[in-house]
N, CA, C and O atoms as a GROMACS GRO file, in nm:
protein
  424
    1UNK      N    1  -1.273   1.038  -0.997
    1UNK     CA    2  -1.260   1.042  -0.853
    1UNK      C    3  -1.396   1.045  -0.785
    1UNK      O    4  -1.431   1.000  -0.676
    2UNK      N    5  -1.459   1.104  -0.872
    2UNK     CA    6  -1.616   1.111  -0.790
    2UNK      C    7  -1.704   1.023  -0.764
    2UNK      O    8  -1.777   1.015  -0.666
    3UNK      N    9  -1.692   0.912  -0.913
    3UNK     CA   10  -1.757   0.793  -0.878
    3UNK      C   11  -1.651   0.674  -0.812
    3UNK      O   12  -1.708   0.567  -0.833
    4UNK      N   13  -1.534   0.650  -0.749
    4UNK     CA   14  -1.480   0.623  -0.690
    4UNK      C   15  -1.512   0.691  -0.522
    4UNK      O   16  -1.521   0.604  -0.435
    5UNK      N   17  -1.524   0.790  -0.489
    5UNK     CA   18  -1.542   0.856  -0.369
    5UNK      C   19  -1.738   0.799  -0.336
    5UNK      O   20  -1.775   0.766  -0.224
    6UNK      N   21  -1.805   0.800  -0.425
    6UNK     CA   22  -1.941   0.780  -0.422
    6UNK      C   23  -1.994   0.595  -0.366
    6UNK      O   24  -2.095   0.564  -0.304
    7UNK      N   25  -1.871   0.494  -0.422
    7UNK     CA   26  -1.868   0.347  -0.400
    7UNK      C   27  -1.851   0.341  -0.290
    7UNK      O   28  -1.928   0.281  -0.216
    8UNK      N   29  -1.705   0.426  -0.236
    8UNK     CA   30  -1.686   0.400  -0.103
    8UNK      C   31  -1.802   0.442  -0.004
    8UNK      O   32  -1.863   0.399   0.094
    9UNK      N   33  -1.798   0.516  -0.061
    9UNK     CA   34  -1.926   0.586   0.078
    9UNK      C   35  -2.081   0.474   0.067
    9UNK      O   36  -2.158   0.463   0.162
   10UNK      N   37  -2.097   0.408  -0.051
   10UNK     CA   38  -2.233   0.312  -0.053
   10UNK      C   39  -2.211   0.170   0.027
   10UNK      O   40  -2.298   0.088   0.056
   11UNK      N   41  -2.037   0.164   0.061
   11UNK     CA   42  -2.054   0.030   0.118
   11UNK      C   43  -2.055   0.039   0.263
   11UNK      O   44  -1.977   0.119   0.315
   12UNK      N   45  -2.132  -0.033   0.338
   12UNK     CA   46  -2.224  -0.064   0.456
   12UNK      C   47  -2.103  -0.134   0.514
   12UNK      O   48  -2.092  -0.257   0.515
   13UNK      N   49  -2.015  -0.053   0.560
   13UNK     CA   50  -1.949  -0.087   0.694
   13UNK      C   51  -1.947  -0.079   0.875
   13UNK      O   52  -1.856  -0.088   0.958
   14UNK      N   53  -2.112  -0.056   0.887
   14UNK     CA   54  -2.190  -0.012   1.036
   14UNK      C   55  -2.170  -0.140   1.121
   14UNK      O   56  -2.184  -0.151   1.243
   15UNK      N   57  -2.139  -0.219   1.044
   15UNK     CA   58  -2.145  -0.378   1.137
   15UNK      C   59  -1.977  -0.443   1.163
   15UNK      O   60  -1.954  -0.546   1.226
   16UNK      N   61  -1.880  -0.364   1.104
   16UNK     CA   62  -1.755  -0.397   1.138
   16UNK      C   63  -1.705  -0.290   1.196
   16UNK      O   64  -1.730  -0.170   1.199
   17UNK      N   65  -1.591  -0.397   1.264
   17UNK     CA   66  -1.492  -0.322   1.373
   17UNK      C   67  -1.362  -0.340   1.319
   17UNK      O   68  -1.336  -0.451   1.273
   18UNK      N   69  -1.260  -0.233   1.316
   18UNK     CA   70  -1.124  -0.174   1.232
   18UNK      C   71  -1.063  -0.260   1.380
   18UNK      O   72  -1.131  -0.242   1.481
   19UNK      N   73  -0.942  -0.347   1.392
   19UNK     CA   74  -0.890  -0.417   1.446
   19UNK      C   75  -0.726  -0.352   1.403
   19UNK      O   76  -0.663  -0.413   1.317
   20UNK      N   77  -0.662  -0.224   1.470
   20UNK     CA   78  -0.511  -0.219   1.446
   20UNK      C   79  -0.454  -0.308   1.466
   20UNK      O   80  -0.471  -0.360   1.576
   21UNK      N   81  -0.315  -0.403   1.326
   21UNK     CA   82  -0.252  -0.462   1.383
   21UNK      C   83  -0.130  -0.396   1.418
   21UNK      O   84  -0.075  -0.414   1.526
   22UNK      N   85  -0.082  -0.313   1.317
   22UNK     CA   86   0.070  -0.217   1.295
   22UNK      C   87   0.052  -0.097   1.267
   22UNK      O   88  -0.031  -0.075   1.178
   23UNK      N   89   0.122   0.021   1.331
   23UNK     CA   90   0.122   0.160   1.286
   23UNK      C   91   0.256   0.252   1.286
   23UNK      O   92   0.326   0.299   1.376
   24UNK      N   93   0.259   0.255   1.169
   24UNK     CA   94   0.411   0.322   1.155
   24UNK      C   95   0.383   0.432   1.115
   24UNK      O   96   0.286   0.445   1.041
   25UNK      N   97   0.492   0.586   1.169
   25UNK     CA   98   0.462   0.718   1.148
   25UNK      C   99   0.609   0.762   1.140
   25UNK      O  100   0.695   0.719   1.216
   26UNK      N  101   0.630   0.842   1.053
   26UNK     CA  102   0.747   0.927   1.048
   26UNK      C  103   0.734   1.081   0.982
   26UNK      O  104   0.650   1.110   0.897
   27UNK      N  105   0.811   1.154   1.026
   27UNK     CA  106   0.839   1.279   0.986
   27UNK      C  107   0.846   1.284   0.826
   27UNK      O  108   0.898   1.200   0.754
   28UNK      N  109   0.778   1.410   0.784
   28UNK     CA  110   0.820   1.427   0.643
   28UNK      C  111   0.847   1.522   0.657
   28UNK      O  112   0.893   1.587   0.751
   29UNK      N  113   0.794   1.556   0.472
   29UNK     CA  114   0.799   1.664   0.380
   29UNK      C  115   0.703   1.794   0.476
   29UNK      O  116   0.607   1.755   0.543
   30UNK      N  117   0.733   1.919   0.476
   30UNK     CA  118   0.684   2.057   0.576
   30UNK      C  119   0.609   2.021   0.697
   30UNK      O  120   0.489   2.044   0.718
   31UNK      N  121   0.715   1.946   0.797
   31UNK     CA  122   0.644   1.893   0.917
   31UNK      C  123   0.518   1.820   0.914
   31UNK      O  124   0.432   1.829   1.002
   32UNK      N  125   0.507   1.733   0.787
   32UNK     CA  126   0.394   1.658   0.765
   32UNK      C  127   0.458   1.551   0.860
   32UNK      O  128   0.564   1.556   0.922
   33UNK      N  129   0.357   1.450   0.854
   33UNK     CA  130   0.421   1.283   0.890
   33UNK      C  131   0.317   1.209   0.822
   33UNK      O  132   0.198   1.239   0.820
   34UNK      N  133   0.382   1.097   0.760
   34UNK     CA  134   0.322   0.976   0.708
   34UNK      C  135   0.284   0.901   0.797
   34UNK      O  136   0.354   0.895   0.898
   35UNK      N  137   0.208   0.851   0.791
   35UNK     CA  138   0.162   0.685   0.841
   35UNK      C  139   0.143   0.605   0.797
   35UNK      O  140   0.102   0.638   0.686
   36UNK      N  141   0.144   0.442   0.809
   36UNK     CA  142   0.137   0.352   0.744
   36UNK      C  143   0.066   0.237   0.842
   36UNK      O  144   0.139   0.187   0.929
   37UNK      N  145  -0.051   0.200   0.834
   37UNK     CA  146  -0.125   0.078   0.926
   37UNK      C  147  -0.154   0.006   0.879
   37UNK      O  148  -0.192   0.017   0.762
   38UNK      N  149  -0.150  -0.095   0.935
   38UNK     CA  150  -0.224  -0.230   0.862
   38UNK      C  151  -0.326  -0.327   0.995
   38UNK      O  152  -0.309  -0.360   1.113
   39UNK      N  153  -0.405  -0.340   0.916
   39UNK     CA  154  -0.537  -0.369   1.016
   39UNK      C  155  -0.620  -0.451   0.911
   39UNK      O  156  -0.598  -0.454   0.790
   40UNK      N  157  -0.728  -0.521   0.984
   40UNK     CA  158  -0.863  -0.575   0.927
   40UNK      C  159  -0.957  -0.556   0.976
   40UNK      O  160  -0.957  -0.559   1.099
   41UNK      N  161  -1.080  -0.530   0.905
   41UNK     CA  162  -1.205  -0.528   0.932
   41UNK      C  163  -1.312  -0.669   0.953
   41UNK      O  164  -1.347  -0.760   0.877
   42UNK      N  165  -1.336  -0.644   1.064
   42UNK     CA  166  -1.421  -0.779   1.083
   42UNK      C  167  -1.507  -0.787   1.092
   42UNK      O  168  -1.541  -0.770   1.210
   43UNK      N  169  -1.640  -0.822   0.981
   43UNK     CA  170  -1.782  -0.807   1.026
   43UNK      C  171  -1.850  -0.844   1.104
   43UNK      O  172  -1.782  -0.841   1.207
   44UNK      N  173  -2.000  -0.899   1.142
   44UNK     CA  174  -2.067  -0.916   1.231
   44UNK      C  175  -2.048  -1.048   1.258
   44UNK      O  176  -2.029  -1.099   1.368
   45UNK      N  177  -2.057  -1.120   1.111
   45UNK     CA  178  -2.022  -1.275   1.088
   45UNK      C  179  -1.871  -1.324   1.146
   45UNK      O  180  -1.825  -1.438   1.147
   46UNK      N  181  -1.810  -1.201   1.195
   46UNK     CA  182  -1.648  -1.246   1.201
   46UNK      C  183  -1.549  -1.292   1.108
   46UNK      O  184  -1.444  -1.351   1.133
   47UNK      N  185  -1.614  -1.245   0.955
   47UNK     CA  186  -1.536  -1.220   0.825
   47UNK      C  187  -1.432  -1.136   0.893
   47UNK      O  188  -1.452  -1.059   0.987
   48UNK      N  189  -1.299  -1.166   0.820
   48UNK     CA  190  -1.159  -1.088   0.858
   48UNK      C  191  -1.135  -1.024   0.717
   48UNK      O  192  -1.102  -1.122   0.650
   49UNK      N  193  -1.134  -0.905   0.629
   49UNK     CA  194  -1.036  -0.826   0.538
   49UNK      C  195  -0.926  -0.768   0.579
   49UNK      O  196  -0.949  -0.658   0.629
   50UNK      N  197  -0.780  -0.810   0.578
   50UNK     CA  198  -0.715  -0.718   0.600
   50UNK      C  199  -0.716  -0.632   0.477
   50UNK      O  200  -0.776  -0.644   0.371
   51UNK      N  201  -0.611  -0.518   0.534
   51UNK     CA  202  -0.592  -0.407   0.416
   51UNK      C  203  -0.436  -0.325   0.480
   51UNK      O  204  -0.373  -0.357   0.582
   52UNK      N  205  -0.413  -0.246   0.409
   52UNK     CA  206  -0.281  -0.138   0.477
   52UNK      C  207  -0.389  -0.008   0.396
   52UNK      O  208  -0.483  -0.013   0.316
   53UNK      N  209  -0.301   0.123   0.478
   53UNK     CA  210  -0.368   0.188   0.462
   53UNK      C  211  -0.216   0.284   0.482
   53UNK      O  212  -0.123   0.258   0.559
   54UNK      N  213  -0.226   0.371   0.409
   54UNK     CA  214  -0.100   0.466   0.396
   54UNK      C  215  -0.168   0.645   0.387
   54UNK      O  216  -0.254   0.694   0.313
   55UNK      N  217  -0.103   0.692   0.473
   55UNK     CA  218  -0.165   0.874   0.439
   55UNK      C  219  -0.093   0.974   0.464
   55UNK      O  220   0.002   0.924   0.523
   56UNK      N  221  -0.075   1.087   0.457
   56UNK     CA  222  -0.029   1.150   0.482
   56UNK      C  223  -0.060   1.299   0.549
   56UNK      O  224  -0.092   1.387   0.469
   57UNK      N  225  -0.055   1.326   0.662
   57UNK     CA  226  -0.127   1.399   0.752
   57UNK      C  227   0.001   1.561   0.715
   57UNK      O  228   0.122   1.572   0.739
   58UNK      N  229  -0.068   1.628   0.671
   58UNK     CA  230  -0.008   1.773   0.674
   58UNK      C  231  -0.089   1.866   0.788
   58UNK      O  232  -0.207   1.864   0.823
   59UNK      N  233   0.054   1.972   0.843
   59UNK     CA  234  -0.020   1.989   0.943
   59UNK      C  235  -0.136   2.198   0.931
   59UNK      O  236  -0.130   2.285   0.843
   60UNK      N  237  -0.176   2.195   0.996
   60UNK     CA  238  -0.280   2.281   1.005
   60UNK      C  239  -0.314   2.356   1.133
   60UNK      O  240  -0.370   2.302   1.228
   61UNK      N  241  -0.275   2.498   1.130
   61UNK     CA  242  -0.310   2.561   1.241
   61UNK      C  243  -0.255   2.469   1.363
   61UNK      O  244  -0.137   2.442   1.387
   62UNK      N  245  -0.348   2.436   1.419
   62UNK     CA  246  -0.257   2.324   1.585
   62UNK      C  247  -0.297   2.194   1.554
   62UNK      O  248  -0.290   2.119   1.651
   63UNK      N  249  -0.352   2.124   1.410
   63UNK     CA  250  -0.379   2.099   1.406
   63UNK      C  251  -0.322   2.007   1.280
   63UNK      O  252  -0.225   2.059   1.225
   64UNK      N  253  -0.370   1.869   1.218
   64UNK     CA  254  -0.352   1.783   1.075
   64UNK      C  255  -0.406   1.802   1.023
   64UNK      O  256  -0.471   1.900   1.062
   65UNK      N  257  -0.454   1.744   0.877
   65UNK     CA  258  -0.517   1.714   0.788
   65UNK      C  259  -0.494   1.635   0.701
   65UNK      O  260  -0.376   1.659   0.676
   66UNK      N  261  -0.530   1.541   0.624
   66UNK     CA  262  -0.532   1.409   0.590
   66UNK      C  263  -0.512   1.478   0.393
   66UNK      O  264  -0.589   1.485   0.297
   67UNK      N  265  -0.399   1.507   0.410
   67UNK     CA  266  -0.366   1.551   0.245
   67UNK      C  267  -0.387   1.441   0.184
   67UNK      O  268  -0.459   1.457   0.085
   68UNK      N  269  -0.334   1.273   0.213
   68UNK     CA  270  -0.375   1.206   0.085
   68UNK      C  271  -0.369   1.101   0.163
   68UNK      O  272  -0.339   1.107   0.282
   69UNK      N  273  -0.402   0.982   0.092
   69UNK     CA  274  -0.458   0.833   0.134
   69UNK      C  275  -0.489   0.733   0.048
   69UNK      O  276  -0.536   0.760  -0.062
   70UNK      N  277  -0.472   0.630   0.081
   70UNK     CA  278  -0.409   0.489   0.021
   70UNK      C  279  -0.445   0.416   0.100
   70UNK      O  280  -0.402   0.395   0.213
   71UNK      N  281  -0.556   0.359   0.026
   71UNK     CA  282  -0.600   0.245   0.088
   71UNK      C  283  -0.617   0.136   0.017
   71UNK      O  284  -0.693   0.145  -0.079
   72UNK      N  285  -0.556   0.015   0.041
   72UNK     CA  286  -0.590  -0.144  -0.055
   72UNK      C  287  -0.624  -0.288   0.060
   72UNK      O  288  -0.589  -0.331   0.170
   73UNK      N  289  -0.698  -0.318  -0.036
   73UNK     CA  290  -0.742  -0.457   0.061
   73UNK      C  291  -0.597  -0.547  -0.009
   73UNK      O  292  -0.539  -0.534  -0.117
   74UNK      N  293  -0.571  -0.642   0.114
   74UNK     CA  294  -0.444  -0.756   0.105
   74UNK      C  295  -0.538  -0.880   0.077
   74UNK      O  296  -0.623  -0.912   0.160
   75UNK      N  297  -0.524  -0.933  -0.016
   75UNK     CA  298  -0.560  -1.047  -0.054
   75UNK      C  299  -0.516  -1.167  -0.004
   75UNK      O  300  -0.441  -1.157   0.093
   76UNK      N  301  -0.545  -1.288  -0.046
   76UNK     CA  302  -0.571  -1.414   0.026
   76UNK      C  303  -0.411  -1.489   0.002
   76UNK      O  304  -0.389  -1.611   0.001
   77UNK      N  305  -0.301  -1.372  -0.019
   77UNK     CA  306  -0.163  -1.429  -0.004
   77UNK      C  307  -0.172  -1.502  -0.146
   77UNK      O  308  -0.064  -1.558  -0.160
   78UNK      N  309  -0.234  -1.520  -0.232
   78UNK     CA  310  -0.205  -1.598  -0.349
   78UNK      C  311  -0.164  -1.454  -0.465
   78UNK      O  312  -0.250  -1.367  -0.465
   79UNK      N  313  -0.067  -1.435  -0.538
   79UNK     CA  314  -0.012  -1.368  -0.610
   79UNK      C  315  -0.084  -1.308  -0.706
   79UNK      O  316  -0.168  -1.393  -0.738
   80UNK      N  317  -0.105  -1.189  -0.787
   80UNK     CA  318  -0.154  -1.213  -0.892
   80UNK      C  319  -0.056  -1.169  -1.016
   80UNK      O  320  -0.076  -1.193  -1.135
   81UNK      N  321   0.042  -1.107  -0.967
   81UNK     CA  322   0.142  -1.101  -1.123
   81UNK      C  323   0.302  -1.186  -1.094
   81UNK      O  324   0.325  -1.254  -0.994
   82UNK      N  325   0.372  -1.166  -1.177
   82UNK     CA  326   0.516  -1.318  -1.164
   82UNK      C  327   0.572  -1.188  -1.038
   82UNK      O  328   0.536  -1.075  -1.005
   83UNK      N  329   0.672  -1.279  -1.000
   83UNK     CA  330   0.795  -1.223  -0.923
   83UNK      C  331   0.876  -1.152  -1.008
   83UNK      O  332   0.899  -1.176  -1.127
   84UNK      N  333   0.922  -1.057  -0.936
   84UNK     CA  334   1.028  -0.993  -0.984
   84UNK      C  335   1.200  -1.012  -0.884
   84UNK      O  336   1.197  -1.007  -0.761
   85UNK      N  337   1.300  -1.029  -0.942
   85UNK     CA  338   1.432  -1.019  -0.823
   85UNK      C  339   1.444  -0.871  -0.844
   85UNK      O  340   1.434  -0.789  -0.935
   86UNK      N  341   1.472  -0.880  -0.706
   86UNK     CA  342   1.442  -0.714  -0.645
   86UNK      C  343   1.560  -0.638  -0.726
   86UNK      O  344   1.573  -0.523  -0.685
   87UNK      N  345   1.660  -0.676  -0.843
   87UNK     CA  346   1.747  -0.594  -0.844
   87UNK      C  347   1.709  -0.568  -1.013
   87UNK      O  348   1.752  -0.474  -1.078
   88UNK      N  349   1.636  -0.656  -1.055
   88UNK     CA  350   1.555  -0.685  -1.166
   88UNK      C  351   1.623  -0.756  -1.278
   88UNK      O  352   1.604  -0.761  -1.400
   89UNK      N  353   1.676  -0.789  -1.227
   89UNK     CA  354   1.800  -0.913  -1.330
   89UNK      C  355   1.748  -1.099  -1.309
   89UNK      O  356   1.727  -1.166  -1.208
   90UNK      N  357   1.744  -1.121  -1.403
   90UNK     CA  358   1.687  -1.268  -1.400
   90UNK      C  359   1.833  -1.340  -1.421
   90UNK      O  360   1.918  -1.328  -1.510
   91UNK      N  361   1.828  -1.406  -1.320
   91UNK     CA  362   1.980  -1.488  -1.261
   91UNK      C  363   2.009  -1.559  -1.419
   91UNK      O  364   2.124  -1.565  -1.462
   92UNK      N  365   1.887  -1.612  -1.501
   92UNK     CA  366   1.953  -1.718  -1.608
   92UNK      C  367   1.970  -1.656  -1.765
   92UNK      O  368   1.958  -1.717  -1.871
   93UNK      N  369   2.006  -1.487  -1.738
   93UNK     CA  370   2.012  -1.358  -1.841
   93UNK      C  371   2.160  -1.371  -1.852
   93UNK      O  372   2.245  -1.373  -1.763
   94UNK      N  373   2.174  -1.381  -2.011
   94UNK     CA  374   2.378  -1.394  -1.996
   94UNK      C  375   2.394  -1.260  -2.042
   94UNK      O  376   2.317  -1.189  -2.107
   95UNK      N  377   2.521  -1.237  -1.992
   95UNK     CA  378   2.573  -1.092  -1.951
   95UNK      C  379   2.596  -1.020  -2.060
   95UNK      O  380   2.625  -0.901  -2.048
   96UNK      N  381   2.587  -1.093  -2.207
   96UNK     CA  382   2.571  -1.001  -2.313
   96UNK      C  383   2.431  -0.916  -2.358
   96UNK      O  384   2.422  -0.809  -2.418
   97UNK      N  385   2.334  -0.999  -2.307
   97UNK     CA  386   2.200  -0.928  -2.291
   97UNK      C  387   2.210  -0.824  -2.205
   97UNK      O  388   2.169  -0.711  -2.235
   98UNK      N  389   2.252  -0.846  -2.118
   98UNK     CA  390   2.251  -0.713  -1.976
   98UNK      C  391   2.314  -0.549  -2.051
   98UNK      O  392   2.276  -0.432  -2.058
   99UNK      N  393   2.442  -0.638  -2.099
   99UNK     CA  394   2.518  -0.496  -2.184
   99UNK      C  395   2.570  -0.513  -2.296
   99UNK      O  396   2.691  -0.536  -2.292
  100UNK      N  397   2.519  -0.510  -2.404
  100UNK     CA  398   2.557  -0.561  -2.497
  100UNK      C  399   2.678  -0.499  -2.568
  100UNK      O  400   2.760  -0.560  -2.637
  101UNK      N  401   2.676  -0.319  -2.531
  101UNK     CA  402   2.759  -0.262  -2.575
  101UNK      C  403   2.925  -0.283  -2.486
  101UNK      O  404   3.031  -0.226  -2.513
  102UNK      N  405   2.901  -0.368  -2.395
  102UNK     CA  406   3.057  -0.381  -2.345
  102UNK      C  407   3.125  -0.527  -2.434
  102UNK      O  408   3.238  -0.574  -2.424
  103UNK      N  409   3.019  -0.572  -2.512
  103UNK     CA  410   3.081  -0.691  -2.551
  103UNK      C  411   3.084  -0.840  -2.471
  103UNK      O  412   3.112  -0.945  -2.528
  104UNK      N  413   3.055  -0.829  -2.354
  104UNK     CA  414   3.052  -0.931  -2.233
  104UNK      C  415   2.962  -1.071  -2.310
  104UNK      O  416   2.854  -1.087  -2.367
  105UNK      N  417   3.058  -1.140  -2.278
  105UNK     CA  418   2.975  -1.278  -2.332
  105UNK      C  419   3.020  -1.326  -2.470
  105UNK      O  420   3.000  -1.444  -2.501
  106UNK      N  421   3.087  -1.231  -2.566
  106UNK     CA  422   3.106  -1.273  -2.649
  106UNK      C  423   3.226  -1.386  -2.733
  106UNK      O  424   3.211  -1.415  -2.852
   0.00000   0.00000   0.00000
């Protein structure tokens, strides 16, 4: 964590501006609330990074505190691992693979 906490802090972000596009907040866990934003940083050159950024603000005296945080840069929309179907079944899997112990398919 330390040399992770040490990178962030070496990179020279004095010349960009944080551009909110979306900010979502809801109630949690002991009157915490989450948030969830998504924004880009745009340098001097007018380079665009987006990123999302996820945290979780617990609260304090009259006050928050930033219990945890998640931050990832969004890449250039090109994928880097296969798809998954969201229910995790591959449509061309015959139904004796799925369960083999019901016998199905046989």
């Amino acid at each position: 964590m330390k040399a992770i906490k040490e990178k962030i802090l070496s990179l020279n972000y004095e010349d960009h501006m944080a551009e909110i596009e979306t900010a979502d907040a809801q109630d949690s866990y002991e009157k915490g609330v989450i948030v969830l934003v998504t924004r880009c940083l745009i340098a001097k050159d007018n380079v665009r990074k987006n990123f999302t950024q996820t945290f979780f603000l617990a609260p304090q005296d009259n006050s928050y505190f930033i219990f945890s945080d998640v931050f990832r840069y969004i890449g250039d929309g090109k994928s880097k691992i296969n798809s998954v179907p969201a229910n995790g079944i591959n449509e061309n899997t015959s139904p004796s693979a799925l369960a083999p112990e019901l016998g199905l398919g046989s």
